[in-house]
C-alpha positions in Angstrom: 81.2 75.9 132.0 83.8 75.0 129.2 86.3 77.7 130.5 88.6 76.8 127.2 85.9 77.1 124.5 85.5 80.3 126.7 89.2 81.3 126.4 89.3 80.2 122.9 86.6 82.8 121.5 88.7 85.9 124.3 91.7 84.4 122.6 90.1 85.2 119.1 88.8 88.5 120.3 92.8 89.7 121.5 94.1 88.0 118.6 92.2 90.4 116.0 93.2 93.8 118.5 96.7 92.4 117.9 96.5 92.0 114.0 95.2 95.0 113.5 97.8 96.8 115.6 100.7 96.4 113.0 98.7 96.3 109.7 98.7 93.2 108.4 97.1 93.3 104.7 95.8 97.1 106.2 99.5 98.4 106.2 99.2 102.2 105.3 102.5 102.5 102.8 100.8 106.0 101.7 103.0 108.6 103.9 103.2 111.4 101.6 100.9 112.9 98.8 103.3 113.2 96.0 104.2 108.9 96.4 101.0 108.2 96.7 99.7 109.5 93.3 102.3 107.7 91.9 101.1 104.4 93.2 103.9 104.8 96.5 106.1 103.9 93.4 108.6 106.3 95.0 111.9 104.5 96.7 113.9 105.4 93.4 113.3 109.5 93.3 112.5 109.8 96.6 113.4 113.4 95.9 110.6 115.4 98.9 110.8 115.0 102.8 108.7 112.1 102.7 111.5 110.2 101.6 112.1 109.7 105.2 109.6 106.8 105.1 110.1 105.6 101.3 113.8 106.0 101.2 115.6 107.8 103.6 118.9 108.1 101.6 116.9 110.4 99.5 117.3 113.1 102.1 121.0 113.6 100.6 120.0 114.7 97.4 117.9 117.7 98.7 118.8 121.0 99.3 119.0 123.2 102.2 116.5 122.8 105.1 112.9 121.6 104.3 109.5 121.3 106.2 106.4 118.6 105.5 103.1 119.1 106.9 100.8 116.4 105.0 97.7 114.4 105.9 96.0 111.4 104.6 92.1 110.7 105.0 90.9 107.3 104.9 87.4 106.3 104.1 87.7 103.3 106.1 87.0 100.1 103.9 83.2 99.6 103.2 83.2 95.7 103.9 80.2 93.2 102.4 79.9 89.8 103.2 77.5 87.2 102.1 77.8 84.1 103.8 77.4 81.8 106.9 78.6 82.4 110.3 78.6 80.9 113.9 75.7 83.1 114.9 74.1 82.6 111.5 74.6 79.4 110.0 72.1 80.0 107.5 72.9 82.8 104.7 73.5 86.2 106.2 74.1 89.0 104.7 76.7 91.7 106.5 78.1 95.4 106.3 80.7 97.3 108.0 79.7 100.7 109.4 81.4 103.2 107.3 84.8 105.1 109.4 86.8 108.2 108.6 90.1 108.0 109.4 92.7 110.8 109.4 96.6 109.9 109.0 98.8 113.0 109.3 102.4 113.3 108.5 105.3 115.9 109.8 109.4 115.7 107.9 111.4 117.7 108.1 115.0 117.6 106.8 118.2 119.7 106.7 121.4 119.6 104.5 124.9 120.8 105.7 126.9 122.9 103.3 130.1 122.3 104.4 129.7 118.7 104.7 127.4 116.3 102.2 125.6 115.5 105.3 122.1 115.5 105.9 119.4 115.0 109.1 116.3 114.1 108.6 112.8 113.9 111.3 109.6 111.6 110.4 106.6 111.4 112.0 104.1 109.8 110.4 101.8 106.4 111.3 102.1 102.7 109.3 98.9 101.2 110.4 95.7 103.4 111.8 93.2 101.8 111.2 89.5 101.3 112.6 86.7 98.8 112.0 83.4 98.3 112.9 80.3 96.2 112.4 77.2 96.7 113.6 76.4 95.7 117.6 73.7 92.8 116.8 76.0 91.6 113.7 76.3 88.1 113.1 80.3 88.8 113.3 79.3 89.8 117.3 81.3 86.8 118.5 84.5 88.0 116.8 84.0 91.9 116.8 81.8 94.8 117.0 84.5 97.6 116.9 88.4 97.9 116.8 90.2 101.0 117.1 94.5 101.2 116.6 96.5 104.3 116.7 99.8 104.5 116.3 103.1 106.8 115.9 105.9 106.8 114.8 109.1 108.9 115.3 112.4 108.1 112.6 115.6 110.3 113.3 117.7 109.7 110.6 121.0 110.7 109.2 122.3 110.5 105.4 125.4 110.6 103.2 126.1 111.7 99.9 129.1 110.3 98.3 129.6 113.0 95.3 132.1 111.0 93.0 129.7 107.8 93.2 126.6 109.8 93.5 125.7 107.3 95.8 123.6 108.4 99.3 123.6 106.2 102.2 121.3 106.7 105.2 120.3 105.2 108.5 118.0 105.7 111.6 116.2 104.5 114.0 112.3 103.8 114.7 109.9 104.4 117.2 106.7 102.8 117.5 103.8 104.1 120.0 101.1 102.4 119.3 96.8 102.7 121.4 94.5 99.3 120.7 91.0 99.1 121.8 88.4 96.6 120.9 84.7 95.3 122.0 83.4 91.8 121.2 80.8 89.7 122.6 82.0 86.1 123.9 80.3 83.1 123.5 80.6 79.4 123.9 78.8 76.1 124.8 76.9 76.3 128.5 77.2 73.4 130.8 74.8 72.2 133.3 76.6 72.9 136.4 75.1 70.1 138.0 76.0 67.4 135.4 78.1 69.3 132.4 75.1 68.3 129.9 75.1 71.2 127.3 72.2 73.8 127.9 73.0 75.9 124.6 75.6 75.2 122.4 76.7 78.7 122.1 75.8 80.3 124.3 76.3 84.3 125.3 78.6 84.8 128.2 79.0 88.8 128.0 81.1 91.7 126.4 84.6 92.1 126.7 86.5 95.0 126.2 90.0 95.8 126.4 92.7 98.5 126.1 96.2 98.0 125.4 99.6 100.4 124.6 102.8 99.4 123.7 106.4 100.8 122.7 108.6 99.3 120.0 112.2 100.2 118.3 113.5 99.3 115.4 115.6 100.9 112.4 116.2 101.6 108.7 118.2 101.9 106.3 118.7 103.4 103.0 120.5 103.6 99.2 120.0 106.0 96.6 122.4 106.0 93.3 122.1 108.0 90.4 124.9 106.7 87.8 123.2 109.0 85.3 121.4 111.9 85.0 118.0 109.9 83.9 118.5 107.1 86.2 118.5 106.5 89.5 117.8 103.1 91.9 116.5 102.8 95.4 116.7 100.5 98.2 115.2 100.8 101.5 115.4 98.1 104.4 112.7 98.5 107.7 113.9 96.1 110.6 110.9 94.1 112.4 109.5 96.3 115.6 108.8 94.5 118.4 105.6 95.3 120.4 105.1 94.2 124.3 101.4 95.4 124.5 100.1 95.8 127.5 97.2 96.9 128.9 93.6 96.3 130.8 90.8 93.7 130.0 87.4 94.2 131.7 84.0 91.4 131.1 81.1 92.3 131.6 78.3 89.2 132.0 75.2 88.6 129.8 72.6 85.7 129.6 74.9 83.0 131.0 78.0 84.8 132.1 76.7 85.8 135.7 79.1 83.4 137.5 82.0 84.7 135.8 81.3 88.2 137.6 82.5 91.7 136.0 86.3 90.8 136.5 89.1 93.8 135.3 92.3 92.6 134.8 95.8 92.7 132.8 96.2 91.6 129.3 99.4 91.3 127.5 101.2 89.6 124.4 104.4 90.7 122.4 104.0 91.1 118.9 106.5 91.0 116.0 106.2 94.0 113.1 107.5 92.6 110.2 110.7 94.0 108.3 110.2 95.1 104.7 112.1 95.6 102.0 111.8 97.8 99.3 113.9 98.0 95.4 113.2 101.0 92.9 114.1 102.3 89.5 113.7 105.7 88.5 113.5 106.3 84.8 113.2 110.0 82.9 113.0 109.2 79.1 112.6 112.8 78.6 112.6 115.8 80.8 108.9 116.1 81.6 108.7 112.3 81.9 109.7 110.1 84.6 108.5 106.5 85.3 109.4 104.3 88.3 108.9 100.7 89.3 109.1 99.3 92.4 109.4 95.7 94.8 108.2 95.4 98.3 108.7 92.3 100.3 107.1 92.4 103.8 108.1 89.4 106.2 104.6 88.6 107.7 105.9 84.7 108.4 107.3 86.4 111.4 103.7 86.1 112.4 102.6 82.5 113.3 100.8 83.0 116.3 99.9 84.9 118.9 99.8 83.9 122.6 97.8 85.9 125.4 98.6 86.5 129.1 95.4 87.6 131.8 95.9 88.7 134.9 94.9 86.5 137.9 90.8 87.1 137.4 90.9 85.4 133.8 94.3 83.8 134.4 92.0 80.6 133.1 92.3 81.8 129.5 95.9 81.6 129.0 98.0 78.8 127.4 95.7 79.1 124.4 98.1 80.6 121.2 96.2 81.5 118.2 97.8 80.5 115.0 97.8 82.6 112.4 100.4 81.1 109.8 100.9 84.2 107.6 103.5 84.5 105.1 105.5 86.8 103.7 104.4 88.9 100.6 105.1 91.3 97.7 104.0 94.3 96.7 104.8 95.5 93.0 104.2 99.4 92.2 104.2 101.4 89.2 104.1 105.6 89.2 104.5 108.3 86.5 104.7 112.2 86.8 104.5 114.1 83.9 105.5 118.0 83.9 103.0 119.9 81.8 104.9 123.2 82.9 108.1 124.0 84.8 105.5 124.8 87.9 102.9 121.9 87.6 102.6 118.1 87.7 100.5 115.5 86.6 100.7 111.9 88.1 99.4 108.6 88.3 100.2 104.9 89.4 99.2 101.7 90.7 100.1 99.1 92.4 99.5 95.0 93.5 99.1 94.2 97.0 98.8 90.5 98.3 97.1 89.7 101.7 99.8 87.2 103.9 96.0 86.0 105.6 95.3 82.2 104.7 92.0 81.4 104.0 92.0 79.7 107.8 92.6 82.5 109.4 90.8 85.4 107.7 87.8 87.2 109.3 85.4 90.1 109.7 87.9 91.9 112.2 90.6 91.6 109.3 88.7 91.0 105.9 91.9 91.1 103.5 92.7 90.4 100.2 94.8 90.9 97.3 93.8 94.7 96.3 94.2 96.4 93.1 95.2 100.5 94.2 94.9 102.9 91.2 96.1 106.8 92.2 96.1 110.2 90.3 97.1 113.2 91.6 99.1 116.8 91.1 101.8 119.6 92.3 102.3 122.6 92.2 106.1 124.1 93.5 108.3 126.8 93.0 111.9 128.2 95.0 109.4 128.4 97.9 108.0 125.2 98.6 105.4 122.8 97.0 101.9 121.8 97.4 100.7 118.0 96.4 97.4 116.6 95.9 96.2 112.5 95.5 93.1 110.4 95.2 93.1 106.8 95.6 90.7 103.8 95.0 91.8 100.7 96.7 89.4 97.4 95.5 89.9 94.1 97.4 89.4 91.1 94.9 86.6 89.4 96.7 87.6 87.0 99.5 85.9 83.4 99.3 85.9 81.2 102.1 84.3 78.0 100.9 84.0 75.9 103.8 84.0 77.5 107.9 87.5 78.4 108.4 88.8 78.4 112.4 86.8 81.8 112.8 83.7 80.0 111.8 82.8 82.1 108.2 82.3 80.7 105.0 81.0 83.2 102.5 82.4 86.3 100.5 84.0 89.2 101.8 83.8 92.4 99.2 85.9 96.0 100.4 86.8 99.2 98.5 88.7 102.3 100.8 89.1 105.7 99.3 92.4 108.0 100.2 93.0 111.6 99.9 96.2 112.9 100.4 97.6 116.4 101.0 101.0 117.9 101.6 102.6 121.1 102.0 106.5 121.4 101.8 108.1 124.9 102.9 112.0 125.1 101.2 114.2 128.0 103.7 
Protein backbone atom coordinates (compact mmCIF):
# COMPACT_ATOMS: atom_id res chain seq x y z
CA UNK A 1 0.00 0.00 0.00
CA UNK A 2 1.12 3.63 -0.81
CA UNK A 3 0.33 4.91 2.78
CA UNK A 4 1.19 8.65 1.38
CA UNK A 5 -1.07 8.70 -1.67
CA UNK A 6 -3.26 7.37 1.14
CA UNK A 7 -2.55 10.29 3.51
CA UNK A 8 -2.63 12.63 0.66
CA UNK A 9 -6.34 12.06 -0.36
CA UNK A 10 -7.26 12.04 4.28
CA UNK A 11 -5.12 15.12 3.96
CA UNK A 12 -7.56 16.50 1.21
CA UNK A 13 -10.58 15.21 2.96
CA UNK A 14 -9.40 17.39 6.57
CA UNK A 15 -8.29 20.10 4.48
CA UNK A 16 -11.86 20.88 3.00
CA UNK A 17 -13.55 20.40 6.91
CA UNK A 18 -11.01 23.02 7.74
CA UNK A 19 -11.83 25.52 4.85
CA UNK A 20 -15.16 25.38 5.34
CA UNK A 21 -14.91 26.05 9.04
CA UNK A 22 -13.98 29.88 8.72
CA UNK A 23 -15.71 30.73 5.42
CA UNK A 24 -13.57 31.16 2.96
CA UNK A 25 -15.34 32.61 -0.30
CA UNK A 26 -18.75 31.19 1.92
CA UNK A 27 -18.17 33.93 4.60
CA UNK A 28 -21.77 34.90 5.81
CA UNK A 29 -21.26 39.05 6.07
CA UNK A 30 -25.34 39.04 6.34
CA UNK A 31 -25.86 39.46 10.24
CA UNK A 32 -28.84 41.64 10.34
CA UNK A 33 -31.97 42.15 8.00
CA UNK A 34 -31.90 45.82 7.57
CA UNK A 35 -27.79 45.57 6.16
CA UNK A 36 -28.51 42.97 4.22
CA UNK A 37 -31.22 44.67 1.94
CA UNK A 38 -28.87 47.16 1.49
CA UNK A 39 -26.23 44.94 0.02
CA UNK A 40 -24.43 44.66 3.94
CA UNK A 41 -23.57 48.25 2.62
CA UNK A 42 -23.96 49.27 6.32
CA UNK A 43 -20.49 50.23 8.26
CA UNK A 44 -21.30 54.03 7.69
CA UNK A 45 -24.99 54.22 9.39
CA UNK A 46 -24.77 51.44 11.28
CA UNK A 47 -27.53 52.98 13.15
CA UNK A 48 -29.63 49.26 14.67
CA UNK A 49 -28.04 46.63 17.13
CA UNK A 50 -26.63 44.83 14.40
CA UNK A 51 -24.04 47.36 14.21
CA UNK A 52 -22.36 45.20 16.66
CA UNK A 53 -21.05 43.09 13.72
CA UNK A 54 -20.90 45.88 10.91
CA UNK A 55 -19.62 48.68 13.04
CA UNK A 56 -19.57 48.49 16.55
CA UNK A 57 -18.98 52.22 17.14
CA UNK A 58 -22.38 52.60 15.88
CA UNK A 59 -23.71 51.47 19.21
CA UNK A 60 -22.92 55.18 20.50
CA UNK A 61 -25.31 56.88 18.39
CA UNK A 62 -28.34 54.89 19.69
CA UNK A 63 -30.58 55.55 22.31
CA UNK A 64 -31.50 53.97 25.42
CA UNK A 65 -31.43 50.14 25.76
CA UNK A 66 -32.28 48.04 22.71
CA UNK A 67 -33.03 44.26 21.96
CA UNK A 68 -32.35 42.20 18.38
CA UNK A 69 -33.80 38.92 17.76
CA UNK A 70 -33.14 38.25 13.77
CA UNK A 71 -32.56 35.15 11.71
CA UNK A 72 -31.25 34.49 8.37
CA UNK A 73 -32.29 31.38 6.17
CA UNK A 74 -29.94 30.01 3.65
CA UNK A 75 -30.86 27.96 0.72
CA UNK A 76 -27.64 26.44 0.63
CA UNK A 77 -25.88 26.97 -2.86
CA UNK A 78 -27.38 24.66 -5.64
CA UNK A 79 -23.88 23.72 -7.18
CA UNK A 80 -23.58 22.25 -11.03
CA UNK A 81 -20.60 21.05 -12.49
CA UNK A 82 -19.86 19.72 -15.89
CA UNK A 83 -16.61 18.28 -16.17
CA UNK A 84 -13.92 15.52 -15.51
CA UNK A 85 -12.92 14.09 -12.33
CA UNK A 86 -10.62 11.46 -10.74
CA UNK A 87 -13.41 8.99 -10.49
CA UNK A 88 -14.74 10.16 -13.86
CA UNK A 89 -12.21 11.06 -16.24
CA UNK A 90 -14.59 11.15 -19.00
CA UNK A 91 -17.38 14.04 -18.89
CA UNK A 92 -19.62 13.92 -15.83
CA UNK A 93 -22.09 15.76 -15.09
CA UNK A 94 -22.69 16.69 -11.07
CA UNK A 95 -25.30 18.35 -8.55
CA UNK A 96 -25.16 19.31 -5.01
CA UNK A 97 -28.08 18.11 -2.88
CA UNK A 98 -30.09 21.11 -2.04
CA UNK A 99 -29.57 22.27 2.18
CA UNK A 100 -31.46 24.75 4.32
CA UNK A 101 -29.64 26.42 6.61
CA UNK A 102 -30.76 28.69 9.46
CA UNK A 103 -28.36 31.58 10.82
CA UNK A 104 -29.95 33.40 13.84
CA UNK A 105 -28.80 36.51 15.46
CA UNK A 106 -29.34 38.00 19.22
CA UNK A 107 -27.82 42.21 20.07
CA UNK A 108 -28.57 43.79 22.33
CA UNK A 109 -27.21 47.18 23.38
CA UNK A 110 -27.59 49.81 26.13
CA UNK A 111 -26.70 53.58 26.40
CA UNK A 112 -25.83 55.44 29.69
CA UNK A 113 -27.37 58.85 30.30
CA UNK A 114 -25.11 60.25 32.49
CA UNK A 115 -22.13 59.25 30.55
CA UNK A 116 -21.92 58.99 26.40
CA UNK A 117 -21.11 55.40 27.07
CA UNK A 118 -22.54 52.56 25.61
CA UNK A 119 -22.39 48.35 25.96
CA UNK A 120 -23.23 46.34 23.51
CA UNK A 121 -23.84 42.01 23.20
CA UNK A 122 -23.58 40.02 19.70
CA UNK A 123 -24.30 36.78 19.05
CA UNK A 124 -24.50 35.89 15.78
CA UNK A 125 -22.42 33.22 13.37
CA UNK A 126 -19.75 34.31 10.29
CA UNK A 127 -19.57 31.01 8.52
CA UNK A 128 -22.45 28.15 8.83
CA UNK A 129 -22.45 26.54 6.28
CA UNK A 130 -23.33 22.88 4.92
CA UNK A 131 -22.63 20.99 1.72
CA UNK A 132 -23.47 17.90 0.24
CA UNK A 133 -23.24 15.81 -2.91
CA UNK A 134 -24.69 12.89 -3.49
CA UNK A 135 -23.05 9.35 -1.87
CA UNK A 136 -21.99 7.60 -5.29
CA UNK A 137 -20.90 11.24 -6.77
CA UNK A 138 -17.97 11.38 -8.81
CA UNK A 139 -16.72 14.09 -6.08
CA UNK A 140 -16.83 10.80 -3.43
CA UNK A 141 -13.03 10.98 -3.20
CA UNK A 142 -13.09 14.59 -1.88
CA UNK A 143 -16.60 14.77 -0.23
CA UNK A 144 -19.95 13.49 0.24
CA UNK A 145 -21.22 15.90 3.11
CA UNK A 146 -19.75 18.70 5.28
CA UNK A 147 -21.41 20.27 8.09
CA UNK A 148 -19.81 23.62 10.24
CA UNK A 149 -21.52 25.41 13.00
CA UNK A 150 -20.25 28.04 14.63
CA UNK A 151 -20.88 30.99 17.36
CA UNK A 152 -19.88 33.70 18.13
CA UNK A 153 -20.11 35.94 21.35
CA UNK A 154 -18.71 40.03 20.94
CA UNK A 155 -18.98 42.12 24.20
CA UNK A 156 -18.20 45.35 23.30
CA UNK A 157 -18.06 48.79 24.70
CA UNK A 158 -18.32 52.39 22.78
CA UNK A 159 -17.68 56.04 23.10
CA UNK A 160 -19.21 59.06 21.81
CA UNK A 161 -17.16 62.03 21.69
CA UNK A 162 -20.04 64.87 21.38
CA UNK A 163 -17.96 67.98 20.19
CA UNK A 164 -16.31 65.70 17.36
CA UNK A 165 -19.28 63.56 16.91
CA UNK A 166 -16.94 60.93 16.65
CA UNK A 167 -17.78 57.19 18.33
CA UNK A 168 -15.02 54.86 19.16
CA UNK A 169 -15.63 51.29 20.12
CA UNK A 170 -13.89 48.02 20.98
CA UNK A 171 -14.44 44.33 22.02
CA UNK A 172 -13.57 41.23 22.03
CA UNK A 173 -14.52 37.88 19.97
CA UNK A 174 -15.40 34.52 20.61
CA UNK A 175 -15.45 31.86 18.28
CA UNK A 176 -17.07 28.28 19.03
CA UNK A 177 -17.13 26.60 16.19
CA UNK A 178 -18.65 22.16 15.44
CA UNK A 179 -17.02 20.53 11.95
CA UNK A 180 -18.08 17.25 10.60
CA UNK A 181 -17.38 15.67 7.36
CA UNK A 182 -17.62 12.12 5.39
CA UNK A 183 -15.55 11.32 2.35
CA UNK A 184 -14.52 8.19 0.79
CA UNK A 185 -10.56 7.56 0.42
CA UNK A 186 -8.96 6.26 -2.34
CA UNK A 187 -5.58 5.69 -3.83
CA UNK A 188 -3.34 3.36 -5.90
CA UNK A 189 -3.23 -0.57 -4.39
CA UNK A 190 -0.06 -2.33 -4.23
CA UNK A 191 0.62 -5.90 -4.45
CA UNK A 192 1.74 -6.71 -1.12
CA UNK A 193 3.92 -9.26 -2.33
CA UNK A 194 5.87 -7.24 -4.91
CA UNK A 195 4.30 -3.44 -4.75
CA UNK A 196 3.05 -3.93 -8.62
CA UNK A 197 -0.13 -1.70 -8.78
CA UNK A 198 -3.42 -3.80 -8.67
CA UNK A 199 -5.79 -0.66 -9.28
CA UNK A 200 -4.69 2.56 -9.69
CA UNK A 201 -7.25 4.11 -7.50
CA UNK A 202 -8.36 2.10 -5.69
CA UNK A 203 -11.22 2.42 -2.68
CA UNK A 204 -9.75 2.03 0.70
CA UNK A 205 -13.02 3.05 2.86
CA UNK A 206 -15.00 6.00 4.51
CA UNK A 207 -13.61 8.39 6.75
CA UNK A 208 -15.43 10.39 9.01
CA UNK A 209 -14.38 12.90 11.45
CA UNK A 210 -15.57 15.37 14.06
CA UNK A 211 -13.81 18.32 15.32
CA UNK A 212 -14.53 21.64 17.87
CA UNK A 213 -12.48 24.34 18.53
CA UNK A 214 -12.29 27.70 20.51
CA UNK A 215 -10.86 30.98 19.20
CA UNK A 216 -10.50 34.80 20.51
CA UNK A 217 -10.03 37.62 18.80
CA UNK A 218 -11.19 41.45 18.79
CA UNK A 219 -12.61 44.43 17.02
CA UNK A 220 -12.71 47.67 16.72
CA UNK A 221 -14.66 50.45 15.57
CA UNK A 222 -15.19 54.41 14.11
CA UNK A 223 -18.11 56.17 13.42
CA UNK A 224 -17.96 60.17 12.53
CA UNK A 225 -20.64 62.21 11.45
CA UNK A 226 -19.07 65.90 10.60
CA UNK A 227 -22.53 66.70 9.24
CA UNK A 228 -25.80 66.10 9.51
CA UNK A 229 -26.04 64.09 5.94
CA UNK A 230 -22.78 62.47 6.31
CA UNK A 231 -21.29 60.08 8.15
CA UNK A 232 -17.99 57.46 7.59
CA UNK A 233 -17.37 54.03 9.05
CA UNK A 234 -14.52 51.98 9.76
CA UNK A 235 -14.53 48.63 11.35
CA UNK A 236 -11.25 46.48 11.93
CA UNK A 237 -11.87 42.31 12.81
CA UNK A 238 -8.44 40.74 14.18
CA UNK A 239 -7.61 37.10 12.66
CA UNK A 240 -9.18 34.25 15.20
CA UNK A 241 -7.16 31.54 15.68
CA UNK A 242 -8.71 28.05 15.70
CA UNK A 243 -6.89 24.76 17.43
CA UNK A 244 -9.45 22.20 16.22
CA UNK A 245 -9.54 19.27 17.72
CA UNK A 246 -11.42 16.41 17.55
CA UNK A 247 -12.01 12.44 16.58
CA UNK A 248 -11.27 10.65 13.23
CA UNK A 249 -12.74 7.21 12.69
CA UNK A 250 -12.08 4.76 8.97
CA UNK A 251 -14.05 2.49 8.19
CA UNK A 252 -12.55 -0.22 5.35
CA UNK A 253 -14.09 -0.91 1.87
CA UNK A 254 -12.80 -3.07 -1.14
CA UNK A 255 -9.12 -2.78 -0.42
CA UNK A 256 -8.92 -1.11 2.95
CA UNK A 257 -9.33 -4.39 5.19
CA UNK A 258 -5.69 -4.25 6.39
CA UNK A 259 -5.96 -0.83 7.55
CA UNK A 260 -8.76 -2.08 10.15
CA UNK A 261 -11.57 0.36 11.59
CA UNK A 262 -8.97 2.57 13.45
CA UNK A 263 -10.55 5.80 15.84
CA UNK A 264 -8.29 8.21 16.61
CA UNK A 265 -7.38 12.14 17.23
CA UNK A 266 -7.26 14.67 14.55
CA UNK A 267 -6.05 18.15 14.99
CA UNK A 268 -4.75 21.35 13.04
CA UNK A 269 -4.77 25.14 14.00
CA UNK A 270 -6.33 27.34 11.63
CA UNK A 271 -5.96 31.04 11.11
CA UNK A 272 -9.47 33.33 10.58
CA UNK A 273 -8.50 36.09 8.63
CA UNK A 274 -8.78 39.76 9.83
CA UNK A 275 -11.06 42.12 7.75
CA UNK A 276 -11.38 45.39 7.26
CA UNK A 277 -14.14 47.41 6.50
CA UNK A 278 -14.48 51.63 5.17
CA UNK A 279 -18.01 53.19 4.65
CA UNK A 280 -19.75 56.45 3.55
CA UNK A 281 -23.04 57.28 4.47
CA UNK A 282 -24.75 59.79 2.25
CA UNK A 283 -28.56 61.47 2.74
CA UNK A 284 -29.04 63.85 -0.37
CA UNK A 285 -32.41 64.36 0.98
CA UNK A 286 -34.35 63.33 4.00
CA UNK A 287 -36.00 60.17 2.66
CA UNK A 288 -32.78 59.28 0.73
CA UNK A 289 -29.72 57.83 2.02
CA UNK A 290 -26.98 55.98 -0.03
CA UNK A 291 -23.92 54.21 1.24
CA UNK A 292 -20.76 52.60 -0.22
CA UNK A 293 -18.60 50.46 1.26
CA UNK A 294 -14.72 48.49 1.03
CA UNK A 295 -14.04 45.19 2.56
CA UNK A 296 -10.53 43.73 2.60
CA UNK A 297 -10.37 40.16 4.03
CA UNK A 298 -6.68 38.80 4.67
CA UNK A 299 -7.19 35.14 3.36
CA UNK A 300 -3.09 35.02 2.47
CA UNK A 301 -3.02 34.23 6.10
CA UNK A 302 -4.06 30.92 4.65
CA UNK A 303 -1.35 29.01 2.82
CA UNK A 304 -1.69 25.71 4.08
CA UNK A 305 -2.90 23.60 6.22
CA UNK A 306 -1.00 20.76 8.15
CA UNK A 307 -2.81 17.71 9.89
CA UNK A 308 -1.97 15.78 13.09
CA UNK A 309 -3.50 11.76 13.70
CA UNK A 310 -3.31 10.18 16.62
CA UNK A 311 -1.03 7.04 16.93
CA UNK A 312 -3.57 4.62 14.65
CA UNK A 313 -3.13 6.97 11.45
CA UNK A 314 -0.02 8.66 12.87
CA UNK A 315 1.29 7.51 9.13
CA UNK A 316 -0.66 10.39 7.51
CA UNK A 317 0.92 13.30 9.04
CA UNK A 318 3.82 15.40 7.68
CA UNK A 319 1.68 15.98 4.64
CA UNK A 320 0.57 20.14 4.57
CA UNK A 321 -1.90 20.99 1.97
CA UNK A 322 -1.30 24.14 0.21
CA UNK A 323 -3.85 26.26 -0.35
CA UNK A 324 -2.13 29.67 -1.45
CA UNK A 325 -5.21 32.01 -1.02
CA UNK A 326 -4.94 35.61 -1.11
CA UNK A 327 -6.35 38.31 0.29
CA UNK A 328 -9.57 39.97 -1.26
CA UNK A 329 -12.12 42.88 -1.60
CA UNK A 330 -15.39 43.20 -1.30
CA UNK A 331 -17.12 46.42 -2.69
CA UNK A 332 -20.95 47.17 -1.49
CA UNK A 333 -23.50 49.46 -2.51
CA UNK A 334 -27.12 49.99 -0.39
CA UNK A 335 -29.97 52.53 -0.55
CA UNK A 336 -33.08 53.02 1.76
CA UNK A 337 -35.64 55.22 0.71
CA UNK A 338 -38.48 56.45 3.30
CA UNK A 339 -41.78 56.37 1.56
CA UNK A 340 -43.37 57.42 5.01
CA UNK A 341 -42.13 58.52 8.41
CA UNK A 342 -43.03 54.61 9.43
CA UNK A 343 -41.85 52.60 6.31
CA UNK A 344 -38.76 51.77 4.33
CA UNK A 345 -37.81 50.66 1.05
CA UNK A 346 -34.30 49.27 0.25
CA UNK A 347 -31.97 47.75 -2.01
CA UNK A 348 -28.20 46.99 -2.76
CA UNK A 349 -25.58 45.00 -4.05
CA UNK A 350 -22.49 44.08 -3.77
CA UNK A 351 -19.01 42.36 -5.50
CA UNK A 352 -17.42 39.50 -3.86
CA UNK A 353 -14.10 37.79 -5.06
CA UNK A 354 -13.24 34.24 -4.12
CA UNK A 355 -9.23 34.18 -2.50
CA UNK A 356 -9.45 30.21 -4.09
CA UNK A 357 -6.77 29.79 -7.00
CA UNK A 358 -7.82 27.86 -9.68
CA UNK A 359 -5.32 24.97 -8.05
CA UNK A 360 -6.96 24.60 -5.24
CA UNK A 361 -10.68 24.95 -5.90
CA UNK A 362 -13.13 22.01 -5.52
CA UNK A 363 -16.47 20.46 -5.05
CA UNK A 364 -16.21 20.71 -1.04
CA UNK A 365 -15.59 24.65 -1.68
CA UNK A 366 -16.86 25.52 -5.30
CA UNK A 367 -16.21 29.47 -5.09
CA UNK A 368 -16.21 32.17 -7.21
CA UNK A 369 -16.55 35.77 -7.67
CA UNK A 370 -20.42 36.30 -6.91
CA UNK A 371 -22.67 39.04 -7.95
CA UNK A 372 -25.37 39.54 -4.51
CA UNK A 373 -28.36 41.77 -5.49
CA UNK A 374 -30.90 42.46 -2.13
CA UNK A 375 -34.29 44.28 -1.63
CA UNK A 376 -36.02 44.46 1.32
CA UNK A 377 -38.24 46.74 3.96
CA UNK A 378 -39.04 48.21 7.69
CA UNK A 379 -41.45 49.11 9.41
CA UNK A 380 -40.55 51.06 13.11
CA UNK A 381 -42.00 53.32 15.38
CA UNK A 382 -41.02 54.68 19.39
CA UNK A 383 -41.43 50.92 20.02
CA UNK A 384 -39.18 48.98 18.08
CA UNK A 385 -38.78 48.00 14.37
CA UNK A 386 -39.42 45.03 12.23
CA UNK A 387 -37.04 44.38 8.90
CA UNK A 388 -37.45 42.16 6.03
CA UNK A 389 -34.65 41.05 3.09
CA UNK A 390 -34.32 38.77 0.10
CA UNK A 391 -31.18 38.02 -1.52
CA UNK A 392 -29.89 36.31 -4.78
CA UNK A 393 -26.29 35.42 -4.66
CA UNK A 394 -25.01 34.08 -8.44
CA UNK A 395 -21.40 32.71 -8.63
CA UNK A 396 -19.81 33.59 -12.12
CA UNK A 397 -19.10 30.15 -13.33
CA UNK A 398 -15.81 28.62 -12.16
CA UNK A 399 -13.67 27.05 -15.14
CA UNK A 400 -10.95 24.77 -14.34
CA UNK A 401 -9.32 24.06 -17.69
CA UNK A 402 -6.89 21.56 -17.02
CA UNK A 403 -7.05 18.87 -13.52
CA UNK A 404 -6.05 21.11 -10.81
CA UNK A 405 -4.33 19.38 -7.44
CA UNK A 406 -8.01 18.07 -6.48
CA UNK A 407 -8.09 16.31 -9.79
CA UNK A 408 -11.34 18.52 -11.63
CA UNK A 409 -11.31 20.13 -14.68
CA UNK A 410 -14.69 21.32 -15.76
CA UNK A 411 -17.31 24.18 -14.71
CA UNK A 412 -18.66 24.81 -11.43
CA UNK A 413 -22.21 26.91 -11.64
CA UNK A 414 -23.92 28.03 -7.83
CA UNK A 415 -26.80 30.40 -6.98
CA UNK A 416 -27.85 30.66 -2.83
CA UNK A 417 -31.05 32.42 -1.81
CA UNK A 418 -31.27 34.47 1.74
CA UNK A 419 -34.08 35.64 3.73
CA UNK A 420 -33.60 37.67 6.45
CA UNK A 421 -35.73 38.74 9.39
CA UNK A 422 -35.31 40.98 12.49
CA UNK A 423 -37.16 42.25 15.24
CA UNK A 424 -35.76 45.24 17.41
CA UNK A 425 -37.65 46.09 20.85
CA UNK A 426 -36.55 50.06 21.91
CA UNK A 427 -37.21 50.24 26.31
Amino acid sequence: MNSRLVASCITAAVMGTATMSFGAGFKIAEQGAKAMAMGNAFAAQADDPSALAYNPAGIAFQKGTQVQLGSTTILVPQSDFQGTTRLSPTATSEKANRDIFIAPTFYATTSMDSLPLSFGLGVNSFHPLAKRWDTNSAFRDSIQSISVKPINFQPTVAYRFDDLKLAVAGGFDITYAQVSLQKMVYAPVQNPSNGAIISPYGQYGTLGADATATGYGYNFGLQWKPLHNISFGAAYRSKIKLGLEGDANFLPGTYGASLGQPKTTASTDITLPDALTLGIAYKPTDKLTVEFDVERTGWSSYNELNLKFGTSLAVFNNNPAKKNWEDVWAYRFGTQYAITPKIDLRAGYAYDTTPAPNDTVGPELPDADRHNFSVGTGFHNDLGSVDLAYMWVHWIDRTVTTPNSTGIAGTFKSDAYLFAAAVTLKF
